[in-house]
C-alpha positions as CSV (number, residue, x, y, z in Angstrom):
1,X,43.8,-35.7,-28.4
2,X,46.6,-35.8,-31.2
3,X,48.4,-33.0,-31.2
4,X,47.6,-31.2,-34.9
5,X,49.7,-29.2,-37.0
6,X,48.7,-27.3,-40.2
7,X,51.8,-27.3,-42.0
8,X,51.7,-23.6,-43.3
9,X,51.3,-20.3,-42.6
10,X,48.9,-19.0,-44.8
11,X,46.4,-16.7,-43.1
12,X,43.0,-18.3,-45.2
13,X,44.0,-21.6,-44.2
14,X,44.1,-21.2,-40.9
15,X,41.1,-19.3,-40.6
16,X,39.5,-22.1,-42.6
17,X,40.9,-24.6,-40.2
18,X,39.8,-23.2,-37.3
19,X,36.2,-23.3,-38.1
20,X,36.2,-27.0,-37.2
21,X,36.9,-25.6,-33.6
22,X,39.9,-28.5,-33.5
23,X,42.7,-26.8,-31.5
24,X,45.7,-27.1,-34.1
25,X,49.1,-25.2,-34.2
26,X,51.2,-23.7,-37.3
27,X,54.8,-24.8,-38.4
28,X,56.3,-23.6,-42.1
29,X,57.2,-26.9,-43.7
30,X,60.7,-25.1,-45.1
31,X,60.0,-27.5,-48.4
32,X,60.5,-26.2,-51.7
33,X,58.0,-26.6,-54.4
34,X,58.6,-27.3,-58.1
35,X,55.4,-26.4,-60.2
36,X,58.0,-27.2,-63.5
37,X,57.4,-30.7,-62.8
38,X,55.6,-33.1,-66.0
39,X,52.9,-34.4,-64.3
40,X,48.6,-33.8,-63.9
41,X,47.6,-30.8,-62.6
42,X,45.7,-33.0,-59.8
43,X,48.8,-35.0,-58.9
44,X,51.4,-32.2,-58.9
45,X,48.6,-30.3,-56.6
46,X,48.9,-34.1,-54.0
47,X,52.7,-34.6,-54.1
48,X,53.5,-30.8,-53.2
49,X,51.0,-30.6,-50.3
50,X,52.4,-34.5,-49.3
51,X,55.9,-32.7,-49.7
52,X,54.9,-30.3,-47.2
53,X,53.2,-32.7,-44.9
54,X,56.4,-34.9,-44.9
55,X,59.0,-32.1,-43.8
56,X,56.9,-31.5,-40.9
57,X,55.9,-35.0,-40.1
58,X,59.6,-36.1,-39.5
59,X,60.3,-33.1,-37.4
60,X,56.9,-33.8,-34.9
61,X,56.0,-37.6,-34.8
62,X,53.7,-36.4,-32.0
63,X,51.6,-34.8,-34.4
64,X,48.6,-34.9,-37.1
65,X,49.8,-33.1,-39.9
66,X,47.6,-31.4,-42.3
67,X,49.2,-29.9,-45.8
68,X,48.0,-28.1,-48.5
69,X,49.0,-26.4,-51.9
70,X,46.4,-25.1,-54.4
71,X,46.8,-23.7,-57.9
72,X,44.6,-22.7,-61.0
73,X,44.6,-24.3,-64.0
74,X,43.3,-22.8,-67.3
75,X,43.7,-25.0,-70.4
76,X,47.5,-26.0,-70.3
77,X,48.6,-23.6,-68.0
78,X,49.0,-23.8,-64.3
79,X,48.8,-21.1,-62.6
80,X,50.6,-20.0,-59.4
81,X,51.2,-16.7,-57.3
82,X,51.8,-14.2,-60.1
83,X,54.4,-12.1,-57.7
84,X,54.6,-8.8,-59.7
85,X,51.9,-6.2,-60.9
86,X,52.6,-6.9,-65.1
87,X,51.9,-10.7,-64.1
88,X,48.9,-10.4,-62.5
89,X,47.5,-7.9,-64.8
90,X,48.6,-11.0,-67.6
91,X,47.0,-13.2,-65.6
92,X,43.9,-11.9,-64.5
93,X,43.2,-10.8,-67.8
94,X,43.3,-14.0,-69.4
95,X,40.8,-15.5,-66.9
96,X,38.0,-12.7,-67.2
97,X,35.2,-13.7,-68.9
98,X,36.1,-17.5,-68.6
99,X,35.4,-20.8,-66.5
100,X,39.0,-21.8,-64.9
101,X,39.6,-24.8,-62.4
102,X,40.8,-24.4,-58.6
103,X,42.7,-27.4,-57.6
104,X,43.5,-28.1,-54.2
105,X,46.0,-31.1,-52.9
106,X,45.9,-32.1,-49.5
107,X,47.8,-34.6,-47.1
108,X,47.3,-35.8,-43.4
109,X,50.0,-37.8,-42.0
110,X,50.9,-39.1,-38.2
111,X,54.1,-37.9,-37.7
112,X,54.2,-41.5,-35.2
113,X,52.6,-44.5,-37.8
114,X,53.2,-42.9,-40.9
115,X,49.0,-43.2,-41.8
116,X,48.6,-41.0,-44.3
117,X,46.1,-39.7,-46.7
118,X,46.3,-37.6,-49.6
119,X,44.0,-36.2,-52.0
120,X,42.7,-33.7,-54.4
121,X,39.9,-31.1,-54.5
122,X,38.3,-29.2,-57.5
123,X,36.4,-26.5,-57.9
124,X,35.3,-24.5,-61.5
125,X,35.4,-20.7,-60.7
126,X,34.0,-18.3,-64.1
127,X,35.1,-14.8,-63.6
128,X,32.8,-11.8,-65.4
129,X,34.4,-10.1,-67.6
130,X,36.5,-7.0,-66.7
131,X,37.6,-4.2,-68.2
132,X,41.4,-3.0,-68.2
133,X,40.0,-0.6,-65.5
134,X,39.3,-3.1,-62.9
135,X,41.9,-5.7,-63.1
136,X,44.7,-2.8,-63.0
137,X,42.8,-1.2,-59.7
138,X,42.8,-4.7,-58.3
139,X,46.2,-5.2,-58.8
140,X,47.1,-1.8,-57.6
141,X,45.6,-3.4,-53.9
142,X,48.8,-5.6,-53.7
143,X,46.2,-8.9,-53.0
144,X,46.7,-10.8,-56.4
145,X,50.4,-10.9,-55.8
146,X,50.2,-13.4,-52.8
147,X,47.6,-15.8,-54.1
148,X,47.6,-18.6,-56.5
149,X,45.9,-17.3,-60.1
150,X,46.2,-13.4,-58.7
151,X,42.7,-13.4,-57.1
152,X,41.5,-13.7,-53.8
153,X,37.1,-14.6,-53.8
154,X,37.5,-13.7,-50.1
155,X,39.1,-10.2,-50.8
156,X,38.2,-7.7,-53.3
157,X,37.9,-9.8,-55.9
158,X,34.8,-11.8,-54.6
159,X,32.9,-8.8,-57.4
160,X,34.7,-10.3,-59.9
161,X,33.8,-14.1,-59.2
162,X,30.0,-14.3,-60.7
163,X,29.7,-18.2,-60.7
164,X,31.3,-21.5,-58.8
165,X,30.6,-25.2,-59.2
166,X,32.3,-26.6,-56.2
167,X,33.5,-26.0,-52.3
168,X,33.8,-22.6,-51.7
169,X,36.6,-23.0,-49.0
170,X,38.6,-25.0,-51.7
171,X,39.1,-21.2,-53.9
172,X,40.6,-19.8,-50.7
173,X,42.9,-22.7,-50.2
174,X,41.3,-26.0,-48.4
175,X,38.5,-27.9,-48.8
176,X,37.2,-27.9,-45.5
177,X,34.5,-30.9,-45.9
178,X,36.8,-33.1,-47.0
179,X,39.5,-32.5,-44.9
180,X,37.1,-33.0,-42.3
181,X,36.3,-35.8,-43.8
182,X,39.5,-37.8,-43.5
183,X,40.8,-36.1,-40.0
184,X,37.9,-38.7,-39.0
185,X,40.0,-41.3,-40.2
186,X,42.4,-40.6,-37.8
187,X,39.8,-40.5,-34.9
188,X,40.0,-36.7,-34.8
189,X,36.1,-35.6,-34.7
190,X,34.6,-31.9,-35.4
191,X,32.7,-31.0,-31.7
192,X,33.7,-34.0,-29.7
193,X,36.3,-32.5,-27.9
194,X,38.9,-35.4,-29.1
């Protein structure tokens, strides 16, 4: 079997990944993302992961590569990793009470032919509404800092998540059916061993 690589280092995705029970390995892509850039939501979400996906895919052409980058978007705003306390605070406060959309990007690519296949995942996520209470006792935990729109539904904050329309595994960070779906493209089947 093809050698795979998950090209990042995210502790959700690889837990994710290794549901399948496919053997893969890590390797940080080292490629910088731009969320400034003036394009959909659901394309910015493709070229980032693909951006990923390439860095790695030049450095191993004995590999699979599998990519991802996932952000919220509410109304105009996309939504990354808030990074400080006041910012997450900001952010979660403007998504309680209110339907938001996870979307996820995603790219495989042989390092060796240069197949590749990108796509985009979406999932509707309503949060209840909070008080000031909660969200600052949340963010006190240090876990909306490091995740795109400051909540995490596999943390603490799965009490404040009371409704999703979509793949669960796509809030934490990849859409496991339908990566699954396209590593069969490129022969790479769930319990077959190859």
């Amino acid at each position: 079997m093809k050698k795979i690589i998950l090209a990042y280092q995210s502790p959700w995705r690889k837990d994710i990944l290794s549901k399948t029970g496919i053997p893969f390995s890590v390797e940080e892509s080292g490629y910088e993302e731009d969320m400034s850039l003036k394009i959909p939501p659901r394309e910015l979400a493709k070229r980032l992961a693909l951006g990923k996906a390439e860095m790695v895919a030049t450095r191993r052409p004995d590999a699979l590569v599998i990519a991802a980058d996932t952000f919220v978007v509410f109304g105009k705003y996309i939504i990354g990793k808030p990074h400080s306390p006041k910012r997450a605070r900001e952010v979660l406060t403007m998504l309680s009470g209110k339907w938001h959309t996870i979307i996820t990007g995603f790219a495989v690519i042989d390092g060796g032919s240069g197949k590749r296949v990108v796509r985009s995942v979406e999932t509707r996520v309503h949060l209840r509404k909070a008080d000031a209470k909660e969200i600052a006792a949340y963010v006190k935990t240090g876990e909306p800092l490091k995740v795109a729109g400051g909540y995490a539904i596999q943390g603490r904050a799965g009490a404040l998540i009371d409704k999703i329309e979509g793949d669960y595994w796509n809030i934490v960070g990849l859409p496991l059916s339908a990566i699954v779906l396209e590593l069969k493209k490129f022969g790479i089947r769930i319990g077959s061993g190859s």
